[in-house]
TORKOL-4160 file (C-alpha; in steps of 0.2 Angstrom, whole numbers, padded with zeros to 4 digits, m for minus):
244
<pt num="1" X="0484" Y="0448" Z="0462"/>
<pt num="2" X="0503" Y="0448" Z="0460"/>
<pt num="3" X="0509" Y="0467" Z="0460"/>
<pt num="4" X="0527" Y="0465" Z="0461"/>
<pt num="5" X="0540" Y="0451" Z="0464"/>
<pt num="6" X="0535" Y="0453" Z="0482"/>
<pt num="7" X="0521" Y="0457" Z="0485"/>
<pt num="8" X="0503" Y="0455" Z="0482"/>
<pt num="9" X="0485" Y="0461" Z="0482"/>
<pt num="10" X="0476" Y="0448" Z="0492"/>
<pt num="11" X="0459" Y="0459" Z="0498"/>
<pt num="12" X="0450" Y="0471" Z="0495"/>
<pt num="13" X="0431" Y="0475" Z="0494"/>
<pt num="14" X="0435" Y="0491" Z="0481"/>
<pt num="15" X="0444" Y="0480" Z="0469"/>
<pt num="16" X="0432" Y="0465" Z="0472"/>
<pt num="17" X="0442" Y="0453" Z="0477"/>
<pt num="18" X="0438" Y="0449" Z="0492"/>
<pt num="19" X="0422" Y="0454" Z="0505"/>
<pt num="20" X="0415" Y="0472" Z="0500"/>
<pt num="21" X="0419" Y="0478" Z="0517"/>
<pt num="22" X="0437" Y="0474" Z="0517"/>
<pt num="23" X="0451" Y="0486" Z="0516"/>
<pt num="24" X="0465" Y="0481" Z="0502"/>
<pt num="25" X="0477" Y="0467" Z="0509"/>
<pt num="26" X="0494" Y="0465" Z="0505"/>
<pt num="27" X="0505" Y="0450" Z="0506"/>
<pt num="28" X="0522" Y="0452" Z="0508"/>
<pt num="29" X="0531" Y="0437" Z="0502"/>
<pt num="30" X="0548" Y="0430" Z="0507"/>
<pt num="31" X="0557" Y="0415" Z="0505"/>
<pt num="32" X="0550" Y="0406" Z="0520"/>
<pt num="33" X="0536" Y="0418" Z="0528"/>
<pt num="34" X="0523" Y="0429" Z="0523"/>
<pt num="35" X="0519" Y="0445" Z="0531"/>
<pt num="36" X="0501" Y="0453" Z="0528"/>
<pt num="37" X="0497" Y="0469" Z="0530"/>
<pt num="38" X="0480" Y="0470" Z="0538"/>
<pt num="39" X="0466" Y="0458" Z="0541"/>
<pt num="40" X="0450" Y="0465" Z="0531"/>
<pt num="41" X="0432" Y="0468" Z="0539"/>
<pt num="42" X="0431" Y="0450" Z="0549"/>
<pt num="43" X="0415" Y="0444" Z="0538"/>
<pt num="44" X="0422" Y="0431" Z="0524"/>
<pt num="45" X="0440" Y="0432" Z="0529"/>
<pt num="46" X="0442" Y="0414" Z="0521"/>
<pt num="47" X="0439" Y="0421" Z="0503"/>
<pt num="48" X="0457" Y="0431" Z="0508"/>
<pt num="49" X="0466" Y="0414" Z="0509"/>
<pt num="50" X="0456" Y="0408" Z="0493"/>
<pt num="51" X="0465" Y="0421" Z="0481"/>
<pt num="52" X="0485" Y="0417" Z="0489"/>
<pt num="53" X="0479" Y="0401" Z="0487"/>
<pt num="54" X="0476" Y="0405" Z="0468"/>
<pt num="55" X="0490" Y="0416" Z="0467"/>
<pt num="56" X="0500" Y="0403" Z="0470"/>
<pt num="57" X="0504" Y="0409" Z="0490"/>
<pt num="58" X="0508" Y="0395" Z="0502"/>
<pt num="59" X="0496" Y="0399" Z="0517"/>
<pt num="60" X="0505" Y="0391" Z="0530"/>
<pt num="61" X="0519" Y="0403" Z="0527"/>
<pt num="62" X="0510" Y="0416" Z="0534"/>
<pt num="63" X="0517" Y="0422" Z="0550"/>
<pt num="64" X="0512" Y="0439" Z="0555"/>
<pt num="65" X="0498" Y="0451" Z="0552"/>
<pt num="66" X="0504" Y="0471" Z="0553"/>
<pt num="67" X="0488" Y="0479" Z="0556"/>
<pt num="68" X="0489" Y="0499" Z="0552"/>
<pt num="69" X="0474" Y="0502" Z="0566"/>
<pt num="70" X="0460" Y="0496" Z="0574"/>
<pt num="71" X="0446" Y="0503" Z="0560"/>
<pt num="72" X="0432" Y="0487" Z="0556"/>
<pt num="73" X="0440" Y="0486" Z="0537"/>
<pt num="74" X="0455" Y="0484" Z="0543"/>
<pt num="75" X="0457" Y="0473" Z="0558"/>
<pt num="76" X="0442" Y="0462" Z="0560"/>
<pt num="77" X="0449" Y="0449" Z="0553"/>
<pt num="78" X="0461" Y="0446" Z="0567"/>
<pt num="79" X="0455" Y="0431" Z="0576"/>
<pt num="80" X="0452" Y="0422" Z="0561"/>
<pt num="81" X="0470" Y="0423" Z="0557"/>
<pt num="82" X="0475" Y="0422" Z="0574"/>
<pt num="83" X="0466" Y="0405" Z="0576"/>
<pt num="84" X="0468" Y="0395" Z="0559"/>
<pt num="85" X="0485" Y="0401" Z="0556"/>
<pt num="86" X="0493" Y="0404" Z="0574"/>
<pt num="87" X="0497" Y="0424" Z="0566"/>
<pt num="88" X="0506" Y="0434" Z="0575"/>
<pt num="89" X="0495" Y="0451" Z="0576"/>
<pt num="90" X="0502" Y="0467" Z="0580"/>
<pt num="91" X="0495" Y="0485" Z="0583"/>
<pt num="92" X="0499" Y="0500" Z="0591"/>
<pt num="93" X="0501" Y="0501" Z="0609"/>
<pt num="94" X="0487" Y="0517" Z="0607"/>
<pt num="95" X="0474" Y="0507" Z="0598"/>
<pt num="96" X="0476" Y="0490" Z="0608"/>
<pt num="97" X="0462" Y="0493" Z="0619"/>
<pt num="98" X="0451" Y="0497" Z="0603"/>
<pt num="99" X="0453" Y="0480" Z="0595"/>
<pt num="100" X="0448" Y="0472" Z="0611"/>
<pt num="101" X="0430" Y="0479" Z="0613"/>
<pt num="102" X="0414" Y="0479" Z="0603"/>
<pt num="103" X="0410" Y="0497" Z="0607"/>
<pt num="104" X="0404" Y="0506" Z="0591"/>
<pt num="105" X="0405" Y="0523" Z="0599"/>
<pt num="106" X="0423" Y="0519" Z="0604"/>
<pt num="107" X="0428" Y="0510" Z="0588"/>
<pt num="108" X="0418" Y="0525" Z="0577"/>
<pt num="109" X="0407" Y="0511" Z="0571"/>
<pt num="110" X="0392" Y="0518" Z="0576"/>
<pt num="111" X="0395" Y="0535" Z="0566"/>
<pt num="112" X="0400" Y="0525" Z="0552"/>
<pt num="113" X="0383" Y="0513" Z="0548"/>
<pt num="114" X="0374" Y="0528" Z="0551"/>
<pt num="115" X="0386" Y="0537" Z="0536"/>
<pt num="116" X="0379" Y="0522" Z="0524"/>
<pt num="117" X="0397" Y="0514" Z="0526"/>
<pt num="118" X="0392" Y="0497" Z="0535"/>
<pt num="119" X="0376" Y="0489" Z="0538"/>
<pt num="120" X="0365" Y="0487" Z="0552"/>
<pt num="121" X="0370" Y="0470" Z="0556"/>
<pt num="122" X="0389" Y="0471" Z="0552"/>
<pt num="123" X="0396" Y="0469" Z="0571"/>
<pt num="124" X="0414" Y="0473" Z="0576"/>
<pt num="125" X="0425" Y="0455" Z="0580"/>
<pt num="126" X="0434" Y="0459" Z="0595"/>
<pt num="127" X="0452" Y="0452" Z="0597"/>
<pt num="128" X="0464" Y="0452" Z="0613"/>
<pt num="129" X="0478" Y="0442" Z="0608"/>
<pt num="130" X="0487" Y="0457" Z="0598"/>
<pt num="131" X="0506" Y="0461" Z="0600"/>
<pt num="132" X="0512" Y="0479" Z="0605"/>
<pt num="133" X="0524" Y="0486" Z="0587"/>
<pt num="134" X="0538" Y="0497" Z="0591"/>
<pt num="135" X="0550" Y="0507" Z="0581"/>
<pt num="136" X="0554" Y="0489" Z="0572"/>
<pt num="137" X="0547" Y="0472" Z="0570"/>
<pt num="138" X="0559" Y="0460" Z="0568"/>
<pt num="139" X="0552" Y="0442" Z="0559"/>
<pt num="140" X="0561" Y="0430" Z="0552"/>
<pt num="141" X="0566" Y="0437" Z="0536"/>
<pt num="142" X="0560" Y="0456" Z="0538"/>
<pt num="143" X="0565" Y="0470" Z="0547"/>
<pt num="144" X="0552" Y="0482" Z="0544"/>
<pt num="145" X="0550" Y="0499" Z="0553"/>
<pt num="146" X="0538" Y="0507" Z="0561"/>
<pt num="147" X="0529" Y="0525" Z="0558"/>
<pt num="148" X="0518" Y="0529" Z="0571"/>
<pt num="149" X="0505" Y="0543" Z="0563"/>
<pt num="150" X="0491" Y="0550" Z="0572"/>
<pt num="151" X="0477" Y="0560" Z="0559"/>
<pt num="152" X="0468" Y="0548" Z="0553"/>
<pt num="153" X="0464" Y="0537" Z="0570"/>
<pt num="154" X="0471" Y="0536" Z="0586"/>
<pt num="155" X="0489" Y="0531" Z="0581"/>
<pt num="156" X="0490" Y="0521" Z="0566"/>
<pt num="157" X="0505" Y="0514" Z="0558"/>
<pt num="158" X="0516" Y="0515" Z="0542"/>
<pt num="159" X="0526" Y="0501" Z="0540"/>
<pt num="160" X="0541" Y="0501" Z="0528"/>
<pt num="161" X="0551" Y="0486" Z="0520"/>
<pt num="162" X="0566" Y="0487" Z="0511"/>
<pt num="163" X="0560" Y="0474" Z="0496"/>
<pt num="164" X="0568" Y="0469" Z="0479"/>
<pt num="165" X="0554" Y="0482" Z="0471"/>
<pt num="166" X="0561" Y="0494" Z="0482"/>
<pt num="167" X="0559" Y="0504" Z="0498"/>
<pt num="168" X="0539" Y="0502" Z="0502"/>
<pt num="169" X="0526" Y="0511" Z="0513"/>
<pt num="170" X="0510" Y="0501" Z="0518"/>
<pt num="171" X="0500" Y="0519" Z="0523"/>
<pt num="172" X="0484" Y="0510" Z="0528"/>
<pt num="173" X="0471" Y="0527" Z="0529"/>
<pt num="174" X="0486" Y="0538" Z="0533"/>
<pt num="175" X="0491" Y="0544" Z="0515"/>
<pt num="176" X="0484" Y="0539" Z="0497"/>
<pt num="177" X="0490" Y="0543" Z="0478"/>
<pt num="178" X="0490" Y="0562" Z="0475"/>
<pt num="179" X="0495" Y="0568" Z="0493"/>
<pt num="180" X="0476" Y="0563" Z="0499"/>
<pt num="181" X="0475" Y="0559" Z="0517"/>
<pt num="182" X="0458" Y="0557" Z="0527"/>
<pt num="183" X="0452" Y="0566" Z="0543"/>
<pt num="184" X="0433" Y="0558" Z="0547"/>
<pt num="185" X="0422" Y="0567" Z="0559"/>
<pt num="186" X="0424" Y="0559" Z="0574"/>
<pt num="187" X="0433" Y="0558" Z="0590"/>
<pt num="188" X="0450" Y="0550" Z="0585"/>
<pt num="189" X="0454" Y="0559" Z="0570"/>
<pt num="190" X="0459" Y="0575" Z="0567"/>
<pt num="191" X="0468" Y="0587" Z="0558"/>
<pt num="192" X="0478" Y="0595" Z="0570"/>
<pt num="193" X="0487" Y="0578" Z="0573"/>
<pt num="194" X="0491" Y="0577" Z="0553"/>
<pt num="195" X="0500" Y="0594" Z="0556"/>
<pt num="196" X="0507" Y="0589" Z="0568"/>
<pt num="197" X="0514" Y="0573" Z="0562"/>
<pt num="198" X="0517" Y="0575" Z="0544"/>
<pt num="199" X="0536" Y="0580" Z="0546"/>
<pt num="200" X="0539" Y="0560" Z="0549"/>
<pt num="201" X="0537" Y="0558" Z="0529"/>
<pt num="202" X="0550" Y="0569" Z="0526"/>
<pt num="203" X="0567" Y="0563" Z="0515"/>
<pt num="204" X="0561" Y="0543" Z="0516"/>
<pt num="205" X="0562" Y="0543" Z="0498"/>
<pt num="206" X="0551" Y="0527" Z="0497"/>
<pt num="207" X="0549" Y="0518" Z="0480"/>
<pt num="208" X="0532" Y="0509" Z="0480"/>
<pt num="209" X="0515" Y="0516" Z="0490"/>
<pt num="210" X="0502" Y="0504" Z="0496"/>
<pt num="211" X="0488" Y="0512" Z="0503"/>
<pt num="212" X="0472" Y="0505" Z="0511"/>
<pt num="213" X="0459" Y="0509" Z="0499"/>
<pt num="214" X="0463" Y="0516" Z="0480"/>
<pt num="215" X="0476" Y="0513" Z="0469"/>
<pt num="216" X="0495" Y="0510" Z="0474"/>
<pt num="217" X="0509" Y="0518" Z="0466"/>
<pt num="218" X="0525" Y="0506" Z="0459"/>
<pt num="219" X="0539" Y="0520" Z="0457"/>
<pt num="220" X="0545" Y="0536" Z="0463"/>
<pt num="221" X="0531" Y="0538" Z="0477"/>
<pt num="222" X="0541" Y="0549" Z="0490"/>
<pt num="223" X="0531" Y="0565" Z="0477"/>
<pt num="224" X="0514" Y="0558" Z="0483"/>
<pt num="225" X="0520" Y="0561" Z="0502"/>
<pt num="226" X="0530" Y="0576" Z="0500"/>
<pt num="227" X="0510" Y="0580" Z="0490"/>
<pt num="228" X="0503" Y="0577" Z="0509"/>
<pt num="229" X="0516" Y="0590" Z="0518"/>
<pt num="230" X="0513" Y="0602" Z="0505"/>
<pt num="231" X="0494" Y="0602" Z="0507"/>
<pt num="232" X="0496" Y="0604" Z="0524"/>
<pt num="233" X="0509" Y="0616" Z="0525"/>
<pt num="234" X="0495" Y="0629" Z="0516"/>
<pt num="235" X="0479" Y="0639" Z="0522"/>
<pt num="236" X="0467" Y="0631" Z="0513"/>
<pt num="237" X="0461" Y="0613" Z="0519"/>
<pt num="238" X="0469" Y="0597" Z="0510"/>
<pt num="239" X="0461" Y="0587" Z="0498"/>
<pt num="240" X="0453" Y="0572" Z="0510"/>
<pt num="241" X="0447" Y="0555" Z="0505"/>
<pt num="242" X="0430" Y="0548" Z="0515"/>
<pt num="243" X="0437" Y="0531" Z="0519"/>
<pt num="244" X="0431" Y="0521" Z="0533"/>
């Protein structure tokens, strides 16, 4: 689904496009390359290739997979990218390790079938082949930078292009619409990290939001960050969204 000039809606089990379990994917189109953010859950990952095929996305242009962490929705579909289309992956130095083993106590897996949020038989797809992100990744159209953010997991990351729509966040579960961020109940996430790291949203004046699960936001969408320091600059707990 074509969003703006640039980029597009390629995944995502919410919107039905693609495998229920998968996050939204984005595609970020260029000249010559495309850039995806995130891989989806790992279980029908062909079905992501099917809609840039329809929308008119050359496949073989896709170079690089940014995953924003190591959560099942959201990098399961490494190795099948890694394999077909010779992807490079990248991850955070922190959340490496995660994305390498099938450990559902490790991964949160484990908590999260027994939330209702997976199935029984839905197995985490390991992958070892994942590059380190910095404070940039350079490709070979983009320069896109790099927010690490711990909260939500480990150490996620926000990655920022400067595109013809504008100056755009992919948040994965870091931030959403309204200021909503997600803290889940177990070991990883936590809300004194989201204090602690919430300042790094300060004055980026981004244009476009694309968050991993809900709706996006296509102009002036620095108001729903500076939403997420205010909430967390008050007594009462922020507003927080059960995503997986």
């Amino acid at each position: 689904m074509k969003v703006t000039d640039d980029v597009y809606l390629v995944g995502s089990g919410e919107y039905g496009i693609s495998d229920d379990y998968d996050c939204n994917v984005y595609a970020v189109k260029g000249k010559e390359e495309i850039i995806l953010i995130d891989s989806g859950a790992g279980r029908n990952t062909s079905k992501i290739l099917e809609v840039m095929k329809r929308d008119g996305l050359d496949i073989s242009k896709i170079s690089t997979v940014l995953l924003t962490h190591s959560h099942a929705d959201h990098a399961c579909g490494s190795k099948f990218f890694y394999h077909e289309l010779g992807c490079d992956i990248y991850i955070s130095e922190e959340e490496k390790a995660l994305l390498e083993v099938d450990d559902e106590d490790l991964s949160g897996l484990k908590i999260a079938k027994r939330s209702g949020l997976y199935d029984e038989n839905y197995r985490f797809v390991p992958f070892l082949n994942s590059k380190i992100a910095g404070d940039k990744i350079v490709t070979e159209e983009f320069e896109i930078k790099c927010i690490p953010f711990k909260g939500h997991s480990r150490q996620s990351i926000c990655y920022l292009f400067d595109l013809q729509s504008g100056l755009c966040m992919f948040s994965g579960d870091v931030v959403f619409s309204g200021g909503v961020i997600s803290v889940l109940n177990c070991g990883d996430s936590s809300l004194k990290d989201y204090r602690e790291n919430i300042h790094k949203f300060e004055n980026l004046n981004i244009d476009c939001l694309f968050p991993g699960h809900m709706t996006f936001c296509l102009k002036n969408s620095q108001k729903h960050l500076d939403k997420a320091i205010e909430n967390l600059s008050e007594i009462y707990l922020p507003r927080v969204q059960c995503v997986k």
